[in-house]
C-alpha positions in Angstrom: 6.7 -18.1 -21.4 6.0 -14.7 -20.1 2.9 -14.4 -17.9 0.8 -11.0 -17.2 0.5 -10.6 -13.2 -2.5 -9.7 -11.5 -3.4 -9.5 -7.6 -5.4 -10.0 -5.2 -6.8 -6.2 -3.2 -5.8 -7.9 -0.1 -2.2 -9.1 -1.5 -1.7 -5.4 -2.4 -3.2 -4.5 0.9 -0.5 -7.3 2.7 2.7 -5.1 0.7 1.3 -1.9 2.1 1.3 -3.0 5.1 4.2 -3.9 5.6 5.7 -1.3 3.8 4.6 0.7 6.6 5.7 -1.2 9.5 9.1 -1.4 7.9 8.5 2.6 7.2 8.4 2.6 11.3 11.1 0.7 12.0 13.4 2.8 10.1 12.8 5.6 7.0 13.6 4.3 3.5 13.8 0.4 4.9 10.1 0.5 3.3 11.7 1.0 0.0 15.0 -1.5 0.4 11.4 -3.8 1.6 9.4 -2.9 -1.7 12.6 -3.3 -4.5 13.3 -6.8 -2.8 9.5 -7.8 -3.6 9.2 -6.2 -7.0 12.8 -8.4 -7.4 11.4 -11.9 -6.3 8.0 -11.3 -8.8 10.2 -10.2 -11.6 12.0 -13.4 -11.3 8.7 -15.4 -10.8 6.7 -13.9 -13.4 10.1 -15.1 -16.2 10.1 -18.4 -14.6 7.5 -19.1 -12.3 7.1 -23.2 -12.9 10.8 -23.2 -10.8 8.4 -22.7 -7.7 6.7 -26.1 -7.1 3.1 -26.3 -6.2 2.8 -26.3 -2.1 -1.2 -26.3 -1.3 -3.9 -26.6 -3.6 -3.0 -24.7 -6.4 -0.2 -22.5 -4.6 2.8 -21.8 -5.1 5.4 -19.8 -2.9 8.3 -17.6 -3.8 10.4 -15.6 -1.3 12.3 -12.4 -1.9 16.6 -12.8 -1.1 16.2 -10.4 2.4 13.3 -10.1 3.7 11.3 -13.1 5.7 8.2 -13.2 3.3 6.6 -15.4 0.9 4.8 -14.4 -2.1 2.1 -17.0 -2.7 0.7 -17.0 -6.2 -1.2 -19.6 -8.4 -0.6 -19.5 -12.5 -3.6 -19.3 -14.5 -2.6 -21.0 -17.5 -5.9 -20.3 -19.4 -5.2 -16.5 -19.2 -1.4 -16.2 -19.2 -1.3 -14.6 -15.8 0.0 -15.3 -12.6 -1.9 -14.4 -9.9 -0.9 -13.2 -6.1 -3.0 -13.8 -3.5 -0.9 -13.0 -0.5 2.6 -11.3 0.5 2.9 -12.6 4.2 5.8 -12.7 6.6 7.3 -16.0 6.6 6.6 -16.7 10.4 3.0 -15.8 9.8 0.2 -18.4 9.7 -1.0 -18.7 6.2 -3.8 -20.8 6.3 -5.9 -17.7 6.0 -5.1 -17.1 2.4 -6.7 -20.6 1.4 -9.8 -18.1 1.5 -9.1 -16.1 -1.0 -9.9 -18.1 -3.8 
């Protein structure tokens, strides 16, 4: 089944971010950074059940180069999968339990 997507501000606020730190580190890797992510959710929004549940509710995907992990819960009742965080894999996460 396809699901409609939907984020969290601060998940969108987590991509730009990085996007810009990756801007810094060298020109256009912000891009190669932002295709890889759109990637990884186009997968998981055409099969996002692969992903198995990892705290409460969450589940995690990860993009095919960079380190981060996508966390994202599926809202069955509204046919939408949600994102609630793009963080860099050797972050901390526990942060994102408060955001829902």
């Amino acid at each position: 089944m396809l699901y409609n997507l939907a984020y969290y501000k601060e998940a969108k606020k987590d991509i730009a971010r990085a996007k810009v730190w990756y801007y810094n580190q060298q020109k256009g890797l912000e891009k190669r950074f932002a295709s890889d992510i759109k990637k990884a959710i186009k997968r998981l929004k055409l099969n996002s059940y692969v992903h198995a549940v990892r705290y409460k509710q969450n589940r995690i995907a990860h993009p095919d180069v960079f380190p981060y992990s996508i966390h994202f819960y599926i809202d069955e009742d509204n046919k939408r999968i949600v994102i609630i965080g793009v963080v860099h894999t050797s972050q901390d996460f526990d942060f994102l339990n408060y955001r829902h």
